[in-house]
C-alpha positions as CSV (number, residue, x, y, z in Angstrom):
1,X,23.4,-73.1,22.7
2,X,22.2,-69.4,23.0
3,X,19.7,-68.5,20.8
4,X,18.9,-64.9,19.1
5,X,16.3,-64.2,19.4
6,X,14.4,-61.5,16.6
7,X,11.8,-59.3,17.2
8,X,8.9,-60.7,15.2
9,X,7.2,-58.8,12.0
10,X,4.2,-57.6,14.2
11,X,6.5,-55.7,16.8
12,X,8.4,-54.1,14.1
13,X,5.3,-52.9,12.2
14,X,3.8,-52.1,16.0
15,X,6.8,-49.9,16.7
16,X,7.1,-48.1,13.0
17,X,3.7,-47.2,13.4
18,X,3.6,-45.7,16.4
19,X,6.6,-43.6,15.6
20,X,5.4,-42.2,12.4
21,X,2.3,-41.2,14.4
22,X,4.1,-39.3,16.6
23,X,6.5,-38.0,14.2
24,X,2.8,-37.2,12.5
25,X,1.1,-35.4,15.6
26,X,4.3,-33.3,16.3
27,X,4.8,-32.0,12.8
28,X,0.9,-31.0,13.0
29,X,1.0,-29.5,16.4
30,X,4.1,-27.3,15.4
31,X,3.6,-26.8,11.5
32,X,-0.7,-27.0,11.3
33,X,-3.5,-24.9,11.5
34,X,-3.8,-24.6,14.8
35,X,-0.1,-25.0,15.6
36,X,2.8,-22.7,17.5
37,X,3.9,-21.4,14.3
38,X,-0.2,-20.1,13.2
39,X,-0.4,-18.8,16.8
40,X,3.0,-16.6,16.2
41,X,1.5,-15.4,13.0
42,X,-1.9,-14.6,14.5
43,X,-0.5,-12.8,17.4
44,X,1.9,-10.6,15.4
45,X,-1.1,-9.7,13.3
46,X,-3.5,-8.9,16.4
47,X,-0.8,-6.6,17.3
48,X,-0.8,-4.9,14.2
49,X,-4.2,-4.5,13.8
50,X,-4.1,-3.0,17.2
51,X,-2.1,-0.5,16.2
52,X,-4.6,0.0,13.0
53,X,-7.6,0.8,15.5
54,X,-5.3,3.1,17.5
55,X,-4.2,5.1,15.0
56,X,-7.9,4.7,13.3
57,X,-9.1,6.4,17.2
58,X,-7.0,9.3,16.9
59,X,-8.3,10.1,13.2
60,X,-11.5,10.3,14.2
61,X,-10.9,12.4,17.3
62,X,-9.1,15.1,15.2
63,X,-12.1,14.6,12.6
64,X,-15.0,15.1,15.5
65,X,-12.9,18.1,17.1
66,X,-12.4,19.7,13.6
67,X,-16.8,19.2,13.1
68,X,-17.6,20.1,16.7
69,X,-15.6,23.6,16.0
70,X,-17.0,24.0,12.8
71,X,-20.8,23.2,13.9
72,X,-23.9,25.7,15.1
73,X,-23.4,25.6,18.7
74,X,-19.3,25.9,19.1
75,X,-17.8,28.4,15.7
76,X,-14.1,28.5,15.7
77,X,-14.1,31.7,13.6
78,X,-10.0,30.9,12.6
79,X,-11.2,27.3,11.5
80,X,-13.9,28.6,9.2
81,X,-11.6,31.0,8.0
82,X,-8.8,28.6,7.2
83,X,-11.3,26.2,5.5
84,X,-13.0,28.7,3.3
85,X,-9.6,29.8,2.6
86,X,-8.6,26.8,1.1
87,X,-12.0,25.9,-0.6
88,X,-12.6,29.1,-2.4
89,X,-9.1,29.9,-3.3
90,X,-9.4,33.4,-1.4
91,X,-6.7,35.6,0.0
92,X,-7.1,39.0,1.9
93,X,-5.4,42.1,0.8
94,X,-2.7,42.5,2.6
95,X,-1.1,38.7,2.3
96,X,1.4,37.8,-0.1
97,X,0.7,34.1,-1.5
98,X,3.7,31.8,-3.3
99,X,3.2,29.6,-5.1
């Protein structure tokens, strides 16, 4: 007689769970905090904020040139005139303004 033989209630519950444990520790390393999906996200948005800060750099140049001309030392004579142009509402003679 050959006998069948049945894996016993301790290897089945051994087996189930070890596989919902891994099933557990894959889900988390793809889908958590700290997973591939979080460091896709958190990459895109360094990125982005890179850009930020580069376009942020180039404002502030343009805003340190347009004070350095405008300052004691260095006067950009066409600069003042634009800016007191466009603060006091003036106009020389012999422009034409439209409106």
């Amino acid at each position: 007689m050959t006998r069948k033989s049945t894996p016993s209630l301790g290897t089945l519950l051994f087996y189930a769970a070890a596989f919902l444990l891994s099933a557990y520790f894959t889900f988390a390393a793809v889908q958590g905090d700290f997973g591939l999906f979080r460091r896709v996200e958190i990459q895109a948005e360094a990125e982005s904020l890179a850009l930020d800060l580069d376009r942020l750099n180039q404002e502030i140049a343009g805003m340190e040139n347009l004070t350095r001309r405008l300052s004691d030392d260095y006067l950009d004579l066409d600069l003042l005139d634009q800016q007191a142009r466009s603060v006091l509402g003036l106009a020389r003679a012999d422009e034409i303004i439209i409106d």
